[in-house]
Backbone bond lengths (Angstrom), bond angles and torsions (degrees), N, CA, C in turn:
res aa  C-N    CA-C-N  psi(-1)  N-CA   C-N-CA  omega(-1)  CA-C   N-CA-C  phi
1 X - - - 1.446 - - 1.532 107.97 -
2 X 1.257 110.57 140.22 1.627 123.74 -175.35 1.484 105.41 -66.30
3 X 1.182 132.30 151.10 1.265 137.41 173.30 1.601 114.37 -85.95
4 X 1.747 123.43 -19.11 1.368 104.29 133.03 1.420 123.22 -52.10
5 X 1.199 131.41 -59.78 1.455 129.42 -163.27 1.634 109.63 -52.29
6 X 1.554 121.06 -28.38 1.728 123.23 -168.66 1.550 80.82 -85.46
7 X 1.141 137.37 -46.17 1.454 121.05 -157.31 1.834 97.02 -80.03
8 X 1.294 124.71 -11.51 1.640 106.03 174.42 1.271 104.83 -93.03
9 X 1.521 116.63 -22.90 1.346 117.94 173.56 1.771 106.95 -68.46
10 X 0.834 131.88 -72.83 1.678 117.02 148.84 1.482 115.14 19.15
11 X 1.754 86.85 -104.65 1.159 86.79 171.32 1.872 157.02 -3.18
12 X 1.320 68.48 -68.57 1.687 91.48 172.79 0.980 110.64 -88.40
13 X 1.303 156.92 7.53 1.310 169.08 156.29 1.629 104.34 -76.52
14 X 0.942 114.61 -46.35 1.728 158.62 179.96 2.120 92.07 -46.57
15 X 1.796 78.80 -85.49 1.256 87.80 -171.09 2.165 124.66 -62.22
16 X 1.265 92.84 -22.54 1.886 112.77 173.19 1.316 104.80 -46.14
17 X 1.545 90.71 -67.63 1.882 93.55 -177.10 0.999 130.26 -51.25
18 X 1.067 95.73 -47.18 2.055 115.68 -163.51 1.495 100.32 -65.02
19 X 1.600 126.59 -28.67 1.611 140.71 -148.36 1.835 76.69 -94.75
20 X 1.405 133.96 -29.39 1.658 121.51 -147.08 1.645 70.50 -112.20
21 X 1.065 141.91 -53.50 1.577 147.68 -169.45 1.607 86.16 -46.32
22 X 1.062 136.97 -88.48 1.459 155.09 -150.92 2.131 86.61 -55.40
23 X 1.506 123.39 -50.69 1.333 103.11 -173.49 1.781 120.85 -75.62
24 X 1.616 107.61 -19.76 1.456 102.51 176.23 2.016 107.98 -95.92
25 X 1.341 121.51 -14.09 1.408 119.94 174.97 1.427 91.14 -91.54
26 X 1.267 135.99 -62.49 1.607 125.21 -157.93 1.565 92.57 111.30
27 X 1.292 111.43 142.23 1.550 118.71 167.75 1.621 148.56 -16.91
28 X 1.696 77.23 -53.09 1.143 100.07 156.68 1.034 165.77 -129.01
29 X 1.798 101.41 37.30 1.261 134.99 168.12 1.855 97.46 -95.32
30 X 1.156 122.14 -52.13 1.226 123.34 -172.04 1.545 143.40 5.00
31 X 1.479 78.01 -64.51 1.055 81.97 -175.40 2.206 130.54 -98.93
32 X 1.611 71.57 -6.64 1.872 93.43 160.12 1.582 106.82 -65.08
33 X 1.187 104.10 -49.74 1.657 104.46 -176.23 1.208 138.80 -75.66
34 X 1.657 101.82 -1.27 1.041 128.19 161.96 1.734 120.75 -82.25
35 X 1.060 106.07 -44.04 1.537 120.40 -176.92 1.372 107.83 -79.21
36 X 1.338 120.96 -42.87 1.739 112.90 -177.33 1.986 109.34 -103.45
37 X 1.579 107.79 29.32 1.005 115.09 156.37 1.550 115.48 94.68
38 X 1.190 118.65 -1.99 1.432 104.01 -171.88 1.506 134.55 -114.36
39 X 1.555 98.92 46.54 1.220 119.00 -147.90 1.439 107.29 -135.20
40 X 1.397 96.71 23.17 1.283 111.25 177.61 1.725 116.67 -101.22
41 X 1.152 110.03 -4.64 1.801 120.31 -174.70 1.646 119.12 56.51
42 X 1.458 104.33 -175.50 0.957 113.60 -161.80 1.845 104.23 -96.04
43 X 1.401 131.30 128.33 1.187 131.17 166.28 1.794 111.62 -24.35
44 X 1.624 98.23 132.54 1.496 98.17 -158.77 1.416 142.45 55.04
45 X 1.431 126.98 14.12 1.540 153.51 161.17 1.812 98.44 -70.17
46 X 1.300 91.13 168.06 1.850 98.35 -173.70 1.708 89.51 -99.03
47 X 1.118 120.54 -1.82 1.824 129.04 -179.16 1.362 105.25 -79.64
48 X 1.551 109.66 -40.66 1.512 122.01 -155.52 1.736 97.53 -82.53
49 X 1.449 87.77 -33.34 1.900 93.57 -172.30 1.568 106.74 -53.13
50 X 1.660 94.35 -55.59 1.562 104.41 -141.16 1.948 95.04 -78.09
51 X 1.270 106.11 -25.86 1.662 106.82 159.40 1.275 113.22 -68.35
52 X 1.522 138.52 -54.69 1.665 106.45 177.08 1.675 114.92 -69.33
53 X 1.363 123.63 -12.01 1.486 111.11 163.36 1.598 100.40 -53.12
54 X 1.356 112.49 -77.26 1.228 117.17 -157.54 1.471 114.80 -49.57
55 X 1.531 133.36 -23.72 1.691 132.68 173.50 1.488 107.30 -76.62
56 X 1.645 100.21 -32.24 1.825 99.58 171.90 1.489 121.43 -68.47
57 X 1.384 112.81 -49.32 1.723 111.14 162.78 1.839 110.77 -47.24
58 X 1.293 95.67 -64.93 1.795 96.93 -175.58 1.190 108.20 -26.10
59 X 1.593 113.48 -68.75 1.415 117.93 -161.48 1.733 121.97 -67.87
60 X 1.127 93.37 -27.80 2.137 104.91 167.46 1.323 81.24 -72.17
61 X 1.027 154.93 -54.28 2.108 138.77 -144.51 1.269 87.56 -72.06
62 X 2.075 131.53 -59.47 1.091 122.79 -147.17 1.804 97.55 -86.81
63 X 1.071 134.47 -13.28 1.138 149.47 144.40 1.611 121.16 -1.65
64 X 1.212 142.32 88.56 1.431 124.00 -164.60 1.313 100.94 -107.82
């Protein structure tokens, strides 16, 4: 896989979470709960999913 393709996969991994982050924090908690960690959910939550997608893309993108 191209290392464009891991960084759109990223991305969108990126953007999944952050879209389910933003509906259980609210707008404007978001992005606090993102930064001081707690925005990762609860084991088996659709929060928890779409965050280990998104650390699994990250880490194949930063991946050389």
């Amino acid at each position: 896989m191209s290392r464009l393709r891991r960084l759109q996969d990223s991305t969108e991994a990126d953007r999944a979470w952050m879209s389910e982050v933003k509906a259980v924090f609210g707008e404007r908690d978001a992005g606090m709960a993102r930064f001081h960690g707690r925005a990762t959910g609860d084991p088996g939550s659709r929060l928890r999913e779409l965050y280990d997608r998104y650390v699994k893309a990250r880490e194949a993108y930063e991946a050389r």
